[in-house]
Structures are given as structure tokens and as C-alpha cells.
C-alpha positions as CSV (number, residue, x, y, z in Angstrom):
1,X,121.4,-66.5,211.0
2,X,121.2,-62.7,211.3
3,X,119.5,-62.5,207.6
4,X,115.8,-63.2,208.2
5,X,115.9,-66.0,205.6
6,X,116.3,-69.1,208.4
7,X,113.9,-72.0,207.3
8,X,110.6,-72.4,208.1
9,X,109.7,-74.7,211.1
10,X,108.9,-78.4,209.5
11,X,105.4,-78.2,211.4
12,X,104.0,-78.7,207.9
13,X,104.0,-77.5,204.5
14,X,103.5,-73.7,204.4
15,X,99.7,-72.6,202.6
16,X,100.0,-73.0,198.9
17,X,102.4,-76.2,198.8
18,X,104.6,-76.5,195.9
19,X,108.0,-74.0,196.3
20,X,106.4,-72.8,199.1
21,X,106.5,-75.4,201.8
22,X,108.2,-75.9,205.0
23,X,111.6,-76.1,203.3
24,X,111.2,-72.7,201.6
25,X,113.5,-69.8,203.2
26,X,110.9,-67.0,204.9
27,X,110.5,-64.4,202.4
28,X,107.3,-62.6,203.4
29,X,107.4,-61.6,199.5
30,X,106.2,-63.7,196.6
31,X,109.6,-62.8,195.1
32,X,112.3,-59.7,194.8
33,X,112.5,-59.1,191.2
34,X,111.4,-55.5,191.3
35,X,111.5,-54.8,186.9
36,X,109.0,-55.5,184.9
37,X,109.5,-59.3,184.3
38,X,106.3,-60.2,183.0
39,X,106.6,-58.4,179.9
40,X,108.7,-60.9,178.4
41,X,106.2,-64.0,179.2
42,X,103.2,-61.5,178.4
43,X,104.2,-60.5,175.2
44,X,104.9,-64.4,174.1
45,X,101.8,-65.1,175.6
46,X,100.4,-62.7,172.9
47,X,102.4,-63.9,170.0
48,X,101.2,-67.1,170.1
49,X,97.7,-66.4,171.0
50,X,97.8,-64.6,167.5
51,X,99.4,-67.3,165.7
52,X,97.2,-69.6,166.9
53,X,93.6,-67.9,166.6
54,X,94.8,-66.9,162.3
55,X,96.3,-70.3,162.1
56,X,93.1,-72.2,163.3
57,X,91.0,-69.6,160.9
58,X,93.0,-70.5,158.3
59,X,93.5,-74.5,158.8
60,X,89.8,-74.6,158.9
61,X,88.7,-71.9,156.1
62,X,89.5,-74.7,153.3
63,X,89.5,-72.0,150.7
64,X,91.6,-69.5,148.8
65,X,94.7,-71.8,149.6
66,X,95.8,-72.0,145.7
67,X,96.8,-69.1,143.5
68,X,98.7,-70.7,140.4
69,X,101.2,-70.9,140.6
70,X,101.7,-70.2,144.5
71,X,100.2,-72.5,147.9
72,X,99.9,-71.8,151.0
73,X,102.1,-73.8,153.4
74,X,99.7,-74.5,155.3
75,X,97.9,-77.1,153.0
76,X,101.0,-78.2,151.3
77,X,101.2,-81.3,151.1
78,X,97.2,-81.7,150.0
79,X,96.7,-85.3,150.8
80,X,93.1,-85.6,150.6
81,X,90.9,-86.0,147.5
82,X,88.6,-82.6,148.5
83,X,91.9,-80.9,148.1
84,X,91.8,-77.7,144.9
85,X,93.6,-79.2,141.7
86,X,97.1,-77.8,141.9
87,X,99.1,-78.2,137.9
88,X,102.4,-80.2,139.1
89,X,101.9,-79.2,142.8
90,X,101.6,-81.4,145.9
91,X,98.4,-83.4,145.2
92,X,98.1,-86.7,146.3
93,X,94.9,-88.2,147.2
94,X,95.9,-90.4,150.1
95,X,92.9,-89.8,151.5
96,X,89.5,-90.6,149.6
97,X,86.1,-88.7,149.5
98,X,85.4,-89.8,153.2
99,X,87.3,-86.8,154.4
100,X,85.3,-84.6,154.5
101,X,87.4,-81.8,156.9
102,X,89.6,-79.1,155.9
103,X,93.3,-81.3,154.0
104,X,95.0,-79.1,156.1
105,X,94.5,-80.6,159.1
106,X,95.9,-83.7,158.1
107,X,99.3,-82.2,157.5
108,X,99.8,-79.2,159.9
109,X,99.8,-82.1,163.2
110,X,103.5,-82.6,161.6
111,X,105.0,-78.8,161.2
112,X,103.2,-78.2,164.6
113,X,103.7,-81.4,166.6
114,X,107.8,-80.4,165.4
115,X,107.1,-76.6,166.8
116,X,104.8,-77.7,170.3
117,X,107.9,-80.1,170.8
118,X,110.8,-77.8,170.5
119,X,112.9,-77.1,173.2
120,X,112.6,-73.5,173.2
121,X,108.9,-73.1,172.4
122,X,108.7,-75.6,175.1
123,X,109.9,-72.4,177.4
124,X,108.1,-69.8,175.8
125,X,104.5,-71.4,176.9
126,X,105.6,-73.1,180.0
127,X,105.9,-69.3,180.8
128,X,103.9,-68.1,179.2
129,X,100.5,-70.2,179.2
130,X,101.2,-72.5,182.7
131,X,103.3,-70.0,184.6
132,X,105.7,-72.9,185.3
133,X,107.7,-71.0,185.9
134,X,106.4,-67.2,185.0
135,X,110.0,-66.0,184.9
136,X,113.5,-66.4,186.7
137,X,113.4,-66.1,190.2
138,X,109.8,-66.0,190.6
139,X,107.9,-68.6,192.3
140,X,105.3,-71.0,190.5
141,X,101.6,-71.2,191.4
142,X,101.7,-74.7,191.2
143,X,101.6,-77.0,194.2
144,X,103.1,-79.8,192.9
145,X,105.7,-80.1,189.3
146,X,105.9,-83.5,187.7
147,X,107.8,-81.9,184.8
148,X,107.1,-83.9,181.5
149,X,106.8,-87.2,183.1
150,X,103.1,-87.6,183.0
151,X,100.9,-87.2,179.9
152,X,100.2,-84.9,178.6
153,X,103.6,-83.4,178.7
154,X,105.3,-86.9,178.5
155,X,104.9,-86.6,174.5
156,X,107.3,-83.7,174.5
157,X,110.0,-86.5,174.6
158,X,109.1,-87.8,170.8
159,X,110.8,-84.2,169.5
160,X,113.2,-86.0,167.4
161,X,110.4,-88.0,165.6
162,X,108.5,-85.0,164.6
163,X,112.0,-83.6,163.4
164,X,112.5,-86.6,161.3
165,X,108.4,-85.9,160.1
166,X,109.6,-82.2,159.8
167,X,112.6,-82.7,157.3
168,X,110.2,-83.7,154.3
169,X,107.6,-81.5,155.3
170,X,110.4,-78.7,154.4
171,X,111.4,-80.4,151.2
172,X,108.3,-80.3,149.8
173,X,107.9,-76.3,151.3
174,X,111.1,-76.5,149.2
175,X,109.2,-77.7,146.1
176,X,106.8,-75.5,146.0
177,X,108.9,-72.6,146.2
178,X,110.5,-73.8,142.9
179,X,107.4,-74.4,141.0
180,X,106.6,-70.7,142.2
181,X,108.7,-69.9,138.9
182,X,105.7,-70.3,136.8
183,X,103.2,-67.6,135.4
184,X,99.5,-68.6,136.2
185,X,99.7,-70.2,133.0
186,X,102.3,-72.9,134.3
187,X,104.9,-71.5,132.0
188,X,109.0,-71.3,133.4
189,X,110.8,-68.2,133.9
190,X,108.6,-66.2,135.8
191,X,109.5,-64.1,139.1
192,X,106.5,-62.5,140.9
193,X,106.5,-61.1,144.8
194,X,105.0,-64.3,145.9
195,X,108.0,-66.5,144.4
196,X,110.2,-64.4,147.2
197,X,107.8,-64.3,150.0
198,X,107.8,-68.6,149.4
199,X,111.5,-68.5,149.2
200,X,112.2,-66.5,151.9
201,X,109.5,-68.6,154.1
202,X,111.5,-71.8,152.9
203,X,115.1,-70.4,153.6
204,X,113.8,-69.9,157.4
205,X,111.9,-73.1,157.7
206,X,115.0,-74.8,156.7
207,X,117.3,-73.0,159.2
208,X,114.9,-73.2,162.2
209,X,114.6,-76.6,161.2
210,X,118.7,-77.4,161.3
211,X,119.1,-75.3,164.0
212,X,117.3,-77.5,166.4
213,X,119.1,-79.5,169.2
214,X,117.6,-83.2,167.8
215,X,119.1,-82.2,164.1
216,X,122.7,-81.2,166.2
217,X,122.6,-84.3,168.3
218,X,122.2,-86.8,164.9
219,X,124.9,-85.3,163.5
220,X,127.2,-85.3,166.4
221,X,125.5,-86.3,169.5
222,X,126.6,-89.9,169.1
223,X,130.3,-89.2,168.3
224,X,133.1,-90.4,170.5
225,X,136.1,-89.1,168.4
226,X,135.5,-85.8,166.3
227,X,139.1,-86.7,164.9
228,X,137.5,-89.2,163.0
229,X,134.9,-87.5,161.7
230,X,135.8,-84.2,160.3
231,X,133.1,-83.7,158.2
232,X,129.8,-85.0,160.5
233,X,132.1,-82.5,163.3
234,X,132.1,-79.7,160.7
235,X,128.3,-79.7,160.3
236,X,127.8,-80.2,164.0
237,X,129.6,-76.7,164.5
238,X,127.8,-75.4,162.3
239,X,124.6,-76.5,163.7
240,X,125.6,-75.5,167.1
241,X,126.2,-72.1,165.5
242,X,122.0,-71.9,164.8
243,X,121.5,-73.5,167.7
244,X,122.1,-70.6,169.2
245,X,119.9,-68.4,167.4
246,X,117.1,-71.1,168.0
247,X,114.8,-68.4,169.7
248,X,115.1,-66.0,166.8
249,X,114.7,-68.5,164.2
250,X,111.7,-69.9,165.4
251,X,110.0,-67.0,165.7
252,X,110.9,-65.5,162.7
253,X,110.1,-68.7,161.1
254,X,106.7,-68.9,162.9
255,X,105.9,-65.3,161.1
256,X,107.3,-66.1,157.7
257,X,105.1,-69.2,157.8
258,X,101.7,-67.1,158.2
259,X,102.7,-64.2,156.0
260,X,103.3,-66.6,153.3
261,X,99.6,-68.2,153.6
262,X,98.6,-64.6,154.1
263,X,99.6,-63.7,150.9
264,X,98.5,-66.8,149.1
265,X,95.3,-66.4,150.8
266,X,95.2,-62.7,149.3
267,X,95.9,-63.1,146.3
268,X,93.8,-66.3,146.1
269,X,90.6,-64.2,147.3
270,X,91.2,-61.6,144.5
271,X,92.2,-59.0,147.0
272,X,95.0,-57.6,144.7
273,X,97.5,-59.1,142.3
274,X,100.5,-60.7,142.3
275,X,103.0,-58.4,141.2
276,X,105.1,-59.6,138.7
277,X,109.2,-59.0,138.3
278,X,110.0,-60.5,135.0
């Protein structure tokens, strides 16, 4: 070969091990990419640094969660008995006055479990956090990839049973938006800015939610003859159609999700409020 990239002699694996053993072609360079391609890993990096250092604030402030008639999503469903009386919201004292943490804990491992499973977050901090790999084309650090067949990556294959976990979760995201009708008096027919801001967290929970691959694969994945199902095929194109917006729907989903507690949690703490439309 006249191109410079004939194999390394098999005398052993090359210093570093991993992609760059004795079967790698010699490339003096670590790669050729010559942009800037650790923006894109950097700035996710960021992203959910941020969501994760407000969302572990938050999960473990236990207060200013509950504004009648609004909650924050983030302690929604309250299943513990320390959880702040909510009229006709989601109370129920599974667990007694033993529990003596933050409720929220108990009911984020579901929404997040669903969100550290997903196949595209899975990207973002493989990238990201492990460098596994940084970017395309560029080499890993790593000398040896066992991909997700050893724990603790091995739990990334129960995705579809935190989807299953994530469905009710929504529906009850879904009640609480309703009851966000009320005045702080619990009375119907009210509209304030933090009925929309639940709404319009809901709407995108929901669609990240369908739009993920296990949700597209139980309504279709197992079908032999669309023919025969028209409607289960309908609503498989039309999941396919957010699948492909997956990336932008779970990040805008992951920033609805802390603007909503962020306004609960403001108007909760008395910093202003809660305007009212009618």
C-alpha cells in the first residue's frame, strides 16, 4: 500500500490497548476530524450537569413543592405520609411515618430510571460523561468495551419496564394539570400561568414518552402482517414519526419538567404570585 495506513506489525497490542492495538491502521494522529467536535458532547455534558445538580437540590429540599392548586412534578405522586396535604391531589400514604427522606425520592427513580434508560440519552452521556465514544470518528480512551453486558450498564436493557412505570407516572402528571383549574380556594373554572406551564409540561412528557422506540415496538414491533392491522399500523407510523424527533423531545421535555417545579417552587416560597387569566 502506497497510503501510509498499512497495519501495524502483530508484535503486540500498540500502548493504550483498546482501538488502538496491533490491528489498528498507523495513523500517527489520535484522529483527523479537524472542526470543533467536542462542542456537541461538551455542551450535553453541561446540560445535564445542570439538570442534575437543580434536580438533586430540589428532590432533596422537601419544601415549597405545593402551591394550591399547582405541584411540582417532581413529588407528584406523594406516596409517603411526611408528604404536604394536597385538597384532591396525589396523596397516598403508601408509605408510613418511617420514611423519614424527602417523598420525592421515592417516585423520581421511575421518570428517571425511564430517562437514564433511553436510547438516545443513552448516547448523549456515553459521549458525554464516558467518552465512549467522544464523537464520530474519534477514538475512545478506553482499553477494553464490554458495551452494556456487564453491570452496571447491563440494566439499560429493562428500558421497556421503566416505560411501562413511565405511562402512569404521565397520567397522573396528566391529573394534576387538570386539577390546576382551581383557584387556591379549590373552586373550578380558574386559569392562572401555572395551569399552562403544567399543561405544556404534560403535553411534552406525553410525546417524549410515545415517541420512544419500546412504546413504537409494542405497538408494532411484534406485527407480521400490517394488512391486518390497520389501526395498531396507523399508530405505529405515527410513533415512528416522534421517534424521530426523539432528541428534541427529550430535551425539551427534560426542561419543561424543571421549569414546571421551578415555578411551583416560586410561587410556593412566596417569591411572586401566580398570575391569574380568568
Amino acid at each position: 500500500m502506497a497510503t501510509g495506513t498499512e497495519p501495524q506489525p502483530k508484535s503486540g497490542p500498540a500502548p493504550g490497548g483498546g482501538v488502538r492495538d496491533g490491528t489498528r491502521a498507523a495513523i500517527t494522529a489520535a484522529h483527523l476530524r479537524t472542526d470543533r467536535w467536542w462542542l456537541a458532547p461538551a455542551a450535553t455534558t453541561a446540560g445535564l450537569l445542570a439538570f442534575i445538580v437543580y434536580s438533586t437540590w430540589r428532590a432533596f429540599a422537601n419544601a415549597d413543592y405545593y402551591a394550591a392548586p399547582y405541584v411540582s412534578p417532581f413529588y407528584s405522586p406523594c406516596i409517603a405520609e411526611n408528604c404536604e396535604p394536597m385538597h384532591g391531589g396525589p396523596n397516598w400514604e403508601i408509605f408510613g411515618s418511617w420514611w423519614g427522606l424527602s417523598p420525592s425520592i421515592l417516585i423520581l427513580i421511575f421518570p428517571l430510571g425511564f430517562r437514564l434508560t433511553c436510547y438516545y440519552y443513552r448516547k448523549a452521556y456515553y459521549r458525554g460523561f464516558w467518552a465512549s465514544p467522544p464523537a464520530c470518528a474519534v477514538a475512545e480512551p478506553h482499553k477494553k468495551y464490554t458495551g452494556e453486558t456487564r453491570f452496571p450498564l447491563i440494566l439499560q436493557n429493562i428500558h421497556r419496564y421503566f416505560f411501562y412505570a413511565a405511562v402512569p407516572v404521565a397520567g397522573i402528571l396528566t391529573y394534576d394539570a387538570v386539577l390546576g383549574f382551581r383557584d387556591e380556594n379549590y373552586e373550578w373554572g380558574h386559569m392562572g400561568l401555572g395551569t399552562v406551564v403544567l399543561l405544556v409540561n404534560v403535553i411534552l412528557i406525553w410525546i417524549y414518552t410515545l415517541s420512544c422506540h419500546s412504546c413504537r415496538h409494542v405497538i408494532g414491533g411484534k406485527l407480521k402482517h400490517f394488512s391486518k392491522h390497520p389501526v395498531r399500523y396507523r399508530m405505529w407510523q405515527w410513533t415512528g414519526k416522534l421517534t424521530n424527533r426523539h432528541m428534541l423531545l427529550a430535551w425539551t421535555s427534560l426542561v419543561s419538567v424543571a421549569l414546571a417545579d421551578l415555578y411551583v417552587y416560586l410561587v410556593a416560597s412566596g417569591a411572586f404570585d401566580d398570575p391569574r387569566f380568568f
